[in-house]
LUMLUM-587284 format. One line per field, with one value per residue (C-alpha): residue in three letters; x, y, z; residue number from 0. Coordinates in pm, 1 decimal, always signed. Layout:
type = ALA / ... $
east = X / ... $
north = Y / ... $
up = Z / ... $
seq = NUM / ... $
This chain:
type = UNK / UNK / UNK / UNK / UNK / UNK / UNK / UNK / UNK / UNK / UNK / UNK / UNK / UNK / UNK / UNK / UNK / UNK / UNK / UNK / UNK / UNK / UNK / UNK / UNK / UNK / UNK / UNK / UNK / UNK / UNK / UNK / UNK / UNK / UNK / UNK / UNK / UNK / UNK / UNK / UNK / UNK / UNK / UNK / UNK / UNK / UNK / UNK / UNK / UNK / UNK / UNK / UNK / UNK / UNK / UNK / UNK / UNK / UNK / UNK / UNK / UNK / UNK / UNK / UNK / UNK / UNK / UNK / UNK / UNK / UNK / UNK / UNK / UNK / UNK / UNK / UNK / UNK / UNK / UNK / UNK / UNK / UNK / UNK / UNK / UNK / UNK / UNK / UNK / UNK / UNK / UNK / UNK / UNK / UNK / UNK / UNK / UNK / UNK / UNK / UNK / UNK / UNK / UNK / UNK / UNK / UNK / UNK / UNK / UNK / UNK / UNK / UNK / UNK / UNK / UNK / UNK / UNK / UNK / UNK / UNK / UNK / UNK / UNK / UNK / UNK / UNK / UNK / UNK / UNK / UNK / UNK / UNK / UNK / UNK / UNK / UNK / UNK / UNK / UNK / UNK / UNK / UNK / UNK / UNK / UNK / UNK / UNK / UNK / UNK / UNK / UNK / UNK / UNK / UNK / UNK / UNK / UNK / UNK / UNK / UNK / UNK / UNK / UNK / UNK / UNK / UNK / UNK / UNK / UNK / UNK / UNK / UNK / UNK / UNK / UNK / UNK / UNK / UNK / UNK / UNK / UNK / UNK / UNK / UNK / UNK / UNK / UNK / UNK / UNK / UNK / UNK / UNK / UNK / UNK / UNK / UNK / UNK / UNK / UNK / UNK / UNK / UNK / UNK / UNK / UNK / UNK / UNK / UNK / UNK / UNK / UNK / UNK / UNK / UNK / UNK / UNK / UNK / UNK / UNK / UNK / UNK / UNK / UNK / UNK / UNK / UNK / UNK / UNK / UNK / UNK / UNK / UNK / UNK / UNK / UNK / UNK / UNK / UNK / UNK / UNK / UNK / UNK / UNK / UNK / UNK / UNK / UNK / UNK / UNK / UNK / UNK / UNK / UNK / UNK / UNK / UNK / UNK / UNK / UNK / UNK / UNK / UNK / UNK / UNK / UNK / UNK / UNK / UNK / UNK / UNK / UNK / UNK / UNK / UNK / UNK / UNK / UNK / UNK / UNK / UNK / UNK / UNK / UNK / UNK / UNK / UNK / UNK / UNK / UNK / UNK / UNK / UNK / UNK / UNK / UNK / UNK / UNK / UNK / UNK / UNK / UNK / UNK / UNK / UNK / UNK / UNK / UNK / UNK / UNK / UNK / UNK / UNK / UNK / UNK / UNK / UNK / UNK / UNK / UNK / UNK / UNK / UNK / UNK / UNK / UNK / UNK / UNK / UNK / UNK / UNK / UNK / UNK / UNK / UNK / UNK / UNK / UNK / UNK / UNK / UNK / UNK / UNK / UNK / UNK / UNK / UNK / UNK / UNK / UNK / UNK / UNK / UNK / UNK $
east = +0.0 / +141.1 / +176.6 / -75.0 / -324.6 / -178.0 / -244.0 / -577.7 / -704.0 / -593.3 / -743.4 / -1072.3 / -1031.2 / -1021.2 / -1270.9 / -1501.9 / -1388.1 / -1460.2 / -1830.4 / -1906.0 / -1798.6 / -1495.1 / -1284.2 / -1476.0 / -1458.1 / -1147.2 / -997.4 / -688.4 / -571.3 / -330.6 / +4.9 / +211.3 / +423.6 / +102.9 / -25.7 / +225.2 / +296.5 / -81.4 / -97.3 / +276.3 / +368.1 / +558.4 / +533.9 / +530.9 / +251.5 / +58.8 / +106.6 / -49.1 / -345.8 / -369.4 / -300.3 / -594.9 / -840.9 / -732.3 / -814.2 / -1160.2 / -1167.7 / -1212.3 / -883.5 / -653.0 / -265.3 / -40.7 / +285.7 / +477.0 / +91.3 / -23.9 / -375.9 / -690.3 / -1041.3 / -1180.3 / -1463.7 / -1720.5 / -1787.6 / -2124.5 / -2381.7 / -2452.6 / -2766.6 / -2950.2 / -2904.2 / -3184.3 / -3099.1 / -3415.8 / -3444.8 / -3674.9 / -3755.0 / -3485.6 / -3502.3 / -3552.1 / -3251.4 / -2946.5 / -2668.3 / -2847.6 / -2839.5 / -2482.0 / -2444.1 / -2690.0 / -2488.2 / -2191.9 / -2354.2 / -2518.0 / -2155.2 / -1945.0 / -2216.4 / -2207.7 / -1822.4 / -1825.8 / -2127.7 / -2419.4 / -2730.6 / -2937.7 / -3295.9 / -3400.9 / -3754.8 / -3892.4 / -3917.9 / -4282.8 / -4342.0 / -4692.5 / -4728.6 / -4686.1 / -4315.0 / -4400.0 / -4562.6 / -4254.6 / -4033.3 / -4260.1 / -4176.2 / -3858.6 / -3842.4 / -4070.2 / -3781.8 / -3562.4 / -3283.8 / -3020.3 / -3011.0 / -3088.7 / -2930.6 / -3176.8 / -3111.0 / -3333.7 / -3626.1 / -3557.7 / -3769.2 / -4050.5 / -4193.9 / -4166.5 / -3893.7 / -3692.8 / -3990.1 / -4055.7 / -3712.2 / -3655.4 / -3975.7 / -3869.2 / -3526.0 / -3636.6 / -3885.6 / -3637.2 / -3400.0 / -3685.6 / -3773.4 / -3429.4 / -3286.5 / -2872.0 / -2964.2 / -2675.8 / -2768.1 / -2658.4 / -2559.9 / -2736.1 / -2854.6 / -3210.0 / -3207.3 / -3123.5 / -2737.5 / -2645.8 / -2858.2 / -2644.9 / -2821.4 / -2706.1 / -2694.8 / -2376.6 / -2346.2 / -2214.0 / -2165.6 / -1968.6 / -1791.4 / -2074.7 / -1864.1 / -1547.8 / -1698.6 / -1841.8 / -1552.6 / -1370.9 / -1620.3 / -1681.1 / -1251.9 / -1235.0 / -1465.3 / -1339.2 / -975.2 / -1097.0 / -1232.3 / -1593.5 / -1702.0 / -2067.8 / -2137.6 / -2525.5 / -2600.6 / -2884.9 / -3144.7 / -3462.8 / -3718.1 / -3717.6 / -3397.6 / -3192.1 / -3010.1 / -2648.7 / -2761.9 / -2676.0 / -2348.7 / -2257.3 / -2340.2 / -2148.9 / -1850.2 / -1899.5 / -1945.7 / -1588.7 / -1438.9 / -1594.7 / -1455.4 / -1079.1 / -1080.4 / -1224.1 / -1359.4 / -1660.9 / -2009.8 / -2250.3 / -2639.2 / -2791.8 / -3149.1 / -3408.4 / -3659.4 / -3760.3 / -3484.4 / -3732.0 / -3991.6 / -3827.2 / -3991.4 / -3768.0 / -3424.5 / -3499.5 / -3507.6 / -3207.8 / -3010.1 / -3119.6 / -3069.2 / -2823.8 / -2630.7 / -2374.6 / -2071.8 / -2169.2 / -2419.3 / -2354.3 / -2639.0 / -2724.4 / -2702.2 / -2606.1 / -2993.0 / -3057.8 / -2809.8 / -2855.8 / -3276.7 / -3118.1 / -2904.8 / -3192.7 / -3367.1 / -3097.3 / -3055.6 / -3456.8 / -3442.5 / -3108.9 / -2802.6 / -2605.4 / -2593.4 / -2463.9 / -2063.1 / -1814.7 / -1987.5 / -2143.4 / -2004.4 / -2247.3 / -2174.1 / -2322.5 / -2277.1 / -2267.2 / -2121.1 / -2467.6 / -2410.7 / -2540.8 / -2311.1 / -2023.6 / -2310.6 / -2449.4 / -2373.5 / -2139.7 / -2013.1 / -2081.1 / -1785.6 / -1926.0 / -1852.4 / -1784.8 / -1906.7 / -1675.0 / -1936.2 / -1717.3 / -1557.3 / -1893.6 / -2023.5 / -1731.2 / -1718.4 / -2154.2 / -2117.0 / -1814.9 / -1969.6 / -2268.1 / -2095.1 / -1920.4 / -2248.3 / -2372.3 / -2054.8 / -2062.0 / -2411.2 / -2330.2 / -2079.8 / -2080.1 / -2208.2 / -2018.4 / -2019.2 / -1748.1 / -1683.0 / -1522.9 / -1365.2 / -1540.4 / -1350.8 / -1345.1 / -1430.7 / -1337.3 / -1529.1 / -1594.6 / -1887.3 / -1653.4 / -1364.3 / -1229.2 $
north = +0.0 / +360.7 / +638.4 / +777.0 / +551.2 / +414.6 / +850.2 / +834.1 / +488.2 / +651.0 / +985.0 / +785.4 / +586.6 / +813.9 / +1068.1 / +753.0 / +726.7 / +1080.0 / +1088.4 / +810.0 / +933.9 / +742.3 / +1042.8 / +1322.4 / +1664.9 / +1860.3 / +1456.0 / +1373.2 / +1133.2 / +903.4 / +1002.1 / +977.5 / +738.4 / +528.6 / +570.5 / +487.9 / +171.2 / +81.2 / +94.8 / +71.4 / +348.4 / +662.0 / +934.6 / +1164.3 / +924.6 / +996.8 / +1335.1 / +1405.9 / +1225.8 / +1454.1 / +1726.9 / +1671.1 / +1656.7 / +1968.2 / +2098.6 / +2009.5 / +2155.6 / +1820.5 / +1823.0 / +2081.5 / +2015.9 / +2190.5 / +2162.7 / +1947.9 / +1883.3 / +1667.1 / +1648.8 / +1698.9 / +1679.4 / +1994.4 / +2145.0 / +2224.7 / +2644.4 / +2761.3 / +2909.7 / +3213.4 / +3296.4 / +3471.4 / +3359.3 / +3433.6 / +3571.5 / +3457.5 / +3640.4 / +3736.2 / +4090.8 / +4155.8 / +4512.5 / +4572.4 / +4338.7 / +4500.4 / +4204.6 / +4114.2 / +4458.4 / +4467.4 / +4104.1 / +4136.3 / +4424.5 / +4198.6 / +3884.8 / +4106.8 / +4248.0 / +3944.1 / +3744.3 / +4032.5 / +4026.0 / +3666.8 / +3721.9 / +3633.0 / +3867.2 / +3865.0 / +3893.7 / +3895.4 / +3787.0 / +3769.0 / +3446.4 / +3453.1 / +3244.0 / +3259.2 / +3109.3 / +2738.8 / +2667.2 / +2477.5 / +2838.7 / +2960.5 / +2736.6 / +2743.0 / +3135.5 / +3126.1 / +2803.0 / +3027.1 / +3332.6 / +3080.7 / +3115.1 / +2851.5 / +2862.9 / +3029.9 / +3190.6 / +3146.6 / +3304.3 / +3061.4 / +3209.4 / +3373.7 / +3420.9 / +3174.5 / +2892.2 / +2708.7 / +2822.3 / +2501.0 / +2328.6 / +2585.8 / +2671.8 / +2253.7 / +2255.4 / +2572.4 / +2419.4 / +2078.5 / +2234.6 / +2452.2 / +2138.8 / +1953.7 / +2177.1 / +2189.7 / +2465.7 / +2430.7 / +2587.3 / +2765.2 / +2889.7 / +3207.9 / +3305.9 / +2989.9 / +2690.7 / +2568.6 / +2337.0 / +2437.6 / +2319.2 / +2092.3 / +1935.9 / +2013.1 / +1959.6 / +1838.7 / +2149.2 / +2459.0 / +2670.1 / +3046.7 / +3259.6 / +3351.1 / +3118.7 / +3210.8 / +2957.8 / +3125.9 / +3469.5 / +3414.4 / +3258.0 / +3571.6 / +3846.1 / +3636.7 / +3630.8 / +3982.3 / +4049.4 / +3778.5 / +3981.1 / +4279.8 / +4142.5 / +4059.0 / +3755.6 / +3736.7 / +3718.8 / +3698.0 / +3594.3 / +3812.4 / +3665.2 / +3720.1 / +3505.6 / +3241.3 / +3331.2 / +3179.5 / +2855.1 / +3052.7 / +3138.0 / +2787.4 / +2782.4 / +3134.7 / +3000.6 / +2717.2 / +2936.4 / +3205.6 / +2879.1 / +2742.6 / +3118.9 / +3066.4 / +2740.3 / +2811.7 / +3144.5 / +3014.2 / +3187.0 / +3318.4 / +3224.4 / +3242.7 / +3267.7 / +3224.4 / +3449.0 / +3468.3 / +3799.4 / +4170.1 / +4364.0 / +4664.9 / +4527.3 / +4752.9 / +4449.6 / +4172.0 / +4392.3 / +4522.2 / +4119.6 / +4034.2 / +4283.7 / +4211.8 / +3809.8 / +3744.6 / +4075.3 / +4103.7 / +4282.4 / +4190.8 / +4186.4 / +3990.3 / +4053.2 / +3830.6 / +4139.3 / +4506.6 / +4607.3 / +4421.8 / +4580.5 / +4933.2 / +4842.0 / +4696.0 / +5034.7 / +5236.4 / +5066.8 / +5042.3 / +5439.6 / +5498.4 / +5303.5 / +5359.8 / +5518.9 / +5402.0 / +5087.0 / +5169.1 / +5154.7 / +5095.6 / +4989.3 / +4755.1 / +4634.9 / +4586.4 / +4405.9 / +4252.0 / +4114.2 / +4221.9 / +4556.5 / +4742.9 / +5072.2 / +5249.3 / +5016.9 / +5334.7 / +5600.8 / +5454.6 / +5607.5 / +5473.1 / +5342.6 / +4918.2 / +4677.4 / +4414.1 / +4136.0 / +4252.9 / +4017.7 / +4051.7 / +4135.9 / +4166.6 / +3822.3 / +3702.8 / +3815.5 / +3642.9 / +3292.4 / +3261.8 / +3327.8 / +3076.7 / +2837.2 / +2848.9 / +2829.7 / +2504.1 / +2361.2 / +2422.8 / +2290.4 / +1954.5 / +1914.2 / +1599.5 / +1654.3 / +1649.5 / +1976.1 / +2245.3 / +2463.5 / +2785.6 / +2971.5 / +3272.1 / +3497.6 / +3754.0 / +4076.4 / +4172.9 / +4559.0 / +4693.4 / +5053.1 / +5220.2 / +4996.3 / +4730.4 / +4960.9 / +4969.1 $
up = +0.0 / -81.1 / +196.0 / +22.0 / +6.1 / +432.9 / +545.2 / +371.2 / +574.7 / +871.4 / +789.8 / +781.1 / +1073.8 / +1273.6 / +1160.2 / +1171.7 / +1520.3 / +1635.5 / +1462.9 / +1673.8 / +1996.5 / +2064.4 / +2168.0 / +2356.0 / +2253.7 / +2399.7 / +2385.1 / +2354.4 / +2055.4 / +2070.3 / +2004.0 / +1658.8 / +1790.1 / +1898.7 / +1583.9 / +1366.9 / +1571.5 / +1538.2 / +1141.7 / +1070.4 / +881.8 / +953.3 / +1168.9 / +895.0 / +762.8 / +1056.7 / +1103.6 / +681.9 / +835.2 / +1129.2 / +929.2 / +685.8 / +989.9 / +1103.0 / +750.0 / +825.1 / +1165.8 / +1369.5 / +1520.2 / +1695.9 / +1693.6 / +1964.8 / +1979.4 / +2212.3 / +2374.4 / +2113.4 / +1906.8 / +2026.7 / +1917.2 / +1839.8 / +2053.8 / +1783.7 / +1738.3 / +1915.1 / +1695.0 / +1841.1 / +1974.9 / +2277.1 / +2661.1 / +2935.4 / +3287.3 / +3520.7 / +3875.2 / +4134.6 / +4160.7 / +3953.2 / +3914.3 / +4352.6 / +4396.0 / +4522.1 / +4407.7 / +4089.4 / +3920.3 / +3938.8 / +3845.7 / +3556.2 / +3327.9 / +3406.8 / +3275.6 / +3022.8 / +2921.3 / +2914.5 / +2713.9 / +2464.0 / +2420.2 / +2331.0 / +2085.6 / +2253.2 / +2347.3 / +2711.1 / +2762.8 / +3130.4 / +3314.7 / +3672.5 / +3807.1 / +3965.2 / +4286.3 / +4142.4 / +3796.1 / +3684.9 / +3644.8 / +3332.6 / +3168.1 / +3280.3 / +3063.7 / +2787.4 / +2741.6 / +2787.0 / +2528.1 / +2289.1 / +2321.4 / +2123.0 / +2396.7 / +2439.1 / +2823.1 / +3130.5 / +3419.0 / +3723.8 / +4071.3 / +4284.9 / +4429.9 / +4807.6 / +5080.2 / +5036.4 / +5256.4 / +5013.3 / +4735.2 / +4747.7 / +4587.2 / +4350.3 / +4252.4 / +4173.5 / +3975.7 / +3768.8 / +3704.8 / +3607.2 / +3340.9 / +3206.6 / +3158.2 / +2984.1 / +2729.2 / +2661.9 / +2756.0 / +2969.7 / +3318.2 / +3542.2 / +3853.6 / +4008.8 / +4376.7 / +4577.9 / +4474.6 / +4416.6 / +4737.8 / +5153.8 / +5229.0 / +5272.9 / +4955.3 / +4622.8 / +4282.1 / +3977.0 / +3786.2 / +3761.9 / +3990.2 / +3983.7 / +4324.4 / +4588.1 / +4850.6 / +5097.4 / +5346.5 / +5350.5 / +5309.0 / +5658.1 / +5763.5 / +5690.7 / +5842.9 / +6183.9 / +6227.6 / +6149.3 / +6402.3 / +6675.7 / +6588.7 / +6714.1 / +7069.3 / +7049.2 / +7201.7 / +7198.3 / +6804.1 / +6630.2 / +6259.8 / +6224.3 / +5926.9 / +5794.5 / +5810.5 / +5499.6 / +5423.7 / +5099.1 / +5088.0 / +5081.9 / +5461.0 / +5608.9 / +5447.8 / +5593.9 / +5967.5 / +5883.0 / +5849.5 / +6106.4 / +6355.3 / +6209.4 / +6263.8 / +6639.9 / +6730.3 / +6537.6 / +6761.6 / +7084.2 / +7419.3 / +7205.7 / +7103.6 / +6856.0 / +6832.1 / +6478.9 / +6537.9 / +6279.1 / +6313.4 / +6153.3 / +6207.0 / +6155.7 / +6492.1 / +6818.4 / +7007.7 / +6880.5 / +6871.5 / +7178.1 / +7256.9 / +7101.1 / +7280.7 / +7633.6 / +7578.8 / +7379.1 / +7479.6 / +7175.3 / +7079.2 / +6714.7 / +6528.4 / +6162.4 / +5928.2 / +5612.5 / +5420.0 / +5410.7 / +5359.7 / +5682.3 / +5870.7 / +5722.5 / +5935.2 / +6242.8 / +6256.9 / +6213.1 / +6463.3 / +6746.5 / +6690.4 / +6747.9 / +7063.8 / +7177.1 / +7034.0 / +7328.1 / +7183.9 / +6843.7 / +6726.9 / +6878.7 / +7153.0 / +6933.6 / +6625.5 / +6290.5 / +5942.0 / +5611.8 / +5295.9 / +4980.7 / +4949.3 / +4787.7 / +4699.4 / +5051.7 / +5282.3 / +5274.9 / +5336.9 / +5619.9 / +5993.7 / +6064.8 / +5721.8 / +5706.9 / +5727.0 / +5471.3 / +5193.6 / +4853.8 / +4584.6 / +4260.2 / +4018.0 / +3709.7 / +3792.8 / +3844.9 / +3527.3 / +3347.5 / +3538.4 / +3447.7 / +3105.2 / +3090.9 / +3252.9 / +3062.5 / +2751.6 / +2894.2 / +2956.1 / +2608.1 / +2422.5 / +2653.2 / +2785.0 / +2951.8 / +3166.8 / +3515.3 / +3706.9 / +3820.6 / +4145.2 / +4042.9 / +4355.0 / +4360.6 / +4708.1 / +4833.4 / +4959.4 / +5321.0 / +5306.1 / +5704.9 / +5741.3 / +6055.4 / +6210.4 / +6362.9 / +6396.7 / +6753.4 $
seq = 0 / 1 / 2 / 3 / 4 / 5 / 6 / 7 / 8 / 9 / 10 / 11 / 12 / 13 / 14 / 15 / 16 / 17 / 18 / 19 / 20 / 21 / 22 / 23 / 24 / 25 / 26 / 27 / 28 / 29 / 30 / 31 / 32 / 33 / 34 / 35 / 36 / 37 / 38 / 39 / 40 / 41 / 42 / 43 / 44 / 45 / 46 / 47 / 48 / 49 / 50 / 51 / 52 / 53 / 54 / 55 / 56 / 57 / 58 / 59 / 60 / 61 / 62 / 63 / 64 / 65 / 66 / 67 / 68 / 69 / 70 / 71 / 72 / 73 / 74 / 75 / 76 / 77 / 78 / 79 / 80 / 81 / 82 / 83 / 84 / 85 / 86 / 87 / 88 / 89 / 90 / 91 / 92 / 93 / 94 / 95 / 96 / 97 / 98 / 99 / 100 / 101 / 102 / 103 / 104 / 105 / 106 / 107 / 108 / 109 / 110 / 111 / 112 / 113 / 114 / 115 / 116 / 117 / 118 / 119 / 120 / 121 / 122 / 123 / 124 / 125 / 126 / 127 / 128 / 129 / 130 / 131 / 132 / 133 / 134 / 135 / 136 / 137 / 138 / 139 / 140 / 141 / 142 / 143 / 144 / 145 / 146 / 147 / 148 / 149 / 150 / 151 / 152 / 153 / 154 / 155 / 156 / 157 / 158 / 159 / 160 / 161 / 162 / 163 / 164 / 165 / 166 / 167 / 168 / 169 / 170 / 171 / 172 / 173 / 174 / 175 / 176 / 177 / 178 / 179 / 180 / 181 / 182 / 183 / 184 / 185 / 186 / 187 / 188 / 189 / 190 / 191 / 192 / 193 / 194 / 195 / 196 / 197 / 198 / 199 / 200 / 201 / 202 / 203 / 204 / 205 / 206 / 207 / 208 / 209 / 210 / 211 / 212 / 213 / 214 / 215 / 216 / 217 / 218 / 219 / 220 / 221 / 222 / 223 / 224 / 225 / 226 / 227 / 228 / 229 / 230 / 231 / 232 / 233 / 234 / 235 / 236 / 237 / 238 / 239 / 240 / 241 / 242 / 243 / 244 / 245 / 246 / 247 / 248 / 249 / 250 / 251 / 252 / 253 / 254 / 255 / 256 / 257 / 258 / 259 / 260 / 261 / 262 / 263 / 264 / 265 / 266 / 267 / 268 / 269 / 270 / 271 / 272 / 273 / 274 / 275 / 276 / 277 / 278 / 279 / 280 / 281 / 282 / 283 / 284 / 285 / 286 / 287 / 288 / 289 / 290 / 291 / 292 / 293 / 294 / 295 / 296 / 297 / 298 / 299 / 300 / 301 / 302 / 303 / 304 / 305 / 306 / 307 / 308 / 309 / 310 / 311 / 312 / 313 / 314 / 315 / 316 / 317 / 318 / 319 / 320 / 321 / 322 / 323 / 324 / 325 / 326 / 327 / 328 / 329 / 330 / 331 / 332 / 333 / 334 / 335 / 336 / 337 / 338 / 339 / 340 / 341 / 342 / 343 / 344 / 345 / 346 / 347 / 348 / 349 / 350 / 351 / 352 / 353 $
């Protein structure tokens, strides 16, 4: 047989081999060397072969890496972003025109929608099927009795008409339940972690987590890492307290039980009520007698008095690691879910300043 006719037989065995599946996209093929001891010939043989499927675009060849089966180009399209109250929410207006941004740089337009507590989840996905989008990002219903059930329901008909889903912020079930589909947020655990030491570091003791009631799934991993900040520093405690931060009844509770130094909120706009509450029934007890924080960084936090020490959430980052992801999902729809976490930054201001 000529080299000619021993490249071409290889040529085809192997683009037989990728149609069917036999090496994954962004797979590795074998090697020249394995190749060329498999259908004895060449190496230069081999590499005409490879050389040819890379004329067809089924095959990329790096040097000194090998050759690897090309990742087929998306067809772009439009993506849908999915929230709650999307236009009152604080994090997700930021995290929107960063989504909205990075999808547009890599070709790809954004529609938006409210995600409704009450309509059918199915009517839901329907719409969002008929808007000819390739996939949504959701942000998981907060502050509902019963949001876990509706948030599953809204995912799972979303992934049956078809469309990839990536979730944004928290996911659809409490913590410690993980589902099976991507995830895009902030290291809630760790972001705790690191607001509860900064806190311990400057000599409080008593600590609170203070939520609202029905709070989001990303709530349980926080108090799992204020409580590992508490043990690692020892000497302190803390009390996880649920309640309207607004009612003078229950804060006028908290602070005669549990007594604090610090008073951790689930969010900045929580904490900017609780400080407008302890200053209408007490201002004795505000900074630095007591010290206040939240989450998020919102645009307010630094105006408040006294300025909030919070979490910043990297909203650019953010915006760059969903669309990613999503696009991941959409190129290999099969593969296994992901959970991309990214560090929050500890922003100190005045309210737990010594």
């Amino acid at each position: 047989m000529s080299a000619l006719h021993k490249h071409a037989a290889i040529f085809q065995h192997l683009q037989e081999a990728i149609k069917r599946g036999e090496f994954r996209q962004g797979g590795k093929l074998p090697s020249e060397v394995a190749l060329a001891r498999k259908f004895g010939v060449s190496r230069p043989t081999v590499a005409q072969a490879l050389r040819e499927l890379q004329r067809l675009g089924l095959v990329e060849r790096h040097a000194g890496s090998g050759s690897f089966v090309k990742e087929p180009a998306l067809a772009k399209g439009t993506l849908g972003l999915l929230a709650d109250g999307l236009e009152r929410t604080e994090i997700m207006q930021p995290l929107s025109a960063e989504i909205t941004r990075a999808a547009r740089q890599s070709g790809w337009d954004l529609v938006m929608g409210t995600a409704m507590a009450d309509r059918a989840p199915d009517a839901i996905a329907r719409e969002w099927a008929d808007r000819k989008v390739a996939g949504v990002f959701f942000a998981p219903i907060e502050h509902h009795p019963v949001r876990a059930a509706i948030n599953r329901n809204l995912a799972e008909r979303l992934r049956h008409r078809g469309l990839a889903v990536v979730l944004l912020d928290r996911d659809v079930g409490d913590f410690p339940e993980r589902s099976d589909y991507d995830l895009v947020g902030i290291d809630d655990f760790f972001a705790a972690f690191d607001l509860f030491t900064h806190v311990l570091e400057r000599g409080c003791k008593r600590l609170v987590l203070l939520v609202r009631p029905d709070y989001p799934a990303s709530t349980n991993l926080r108090l799992s890492g204020a409580r590992a900040a508490v043990e690692r520093m020892g000497g302190a405690k803390i009390e996880f307290i649920v309640g309207n931060p607004e009612d003078d009844g229950f804060v006028r509770r908290i602070m005669t039980k549990a007594k604090p130094d610090a008073v951790i909120c689930s969010n900045d706009a929580t904490a900017a009520a609780l400080l407008q509450t302890c200053r209408r029934l007490d201002r004795r007890i505000l900074p630095p007698r007591l010290k206040f924080a939240g989450f998020d960084d919102v645009r307010y936090a630094r105006l408040l008095t006294p300025p909030l020490t919070t979490m910043r959430q990297p909203y650019e980052a953010l915006g760059m690691a969903a669309v990613e992801t999503m696009l991941g999902r959409l190129r290999q729809p099969h593969m296994p879910a992901r959970r991309v976490l990214l560090r929050a930054e500890l922003i100190a201001r005045d309210s737990t300043r010594t």
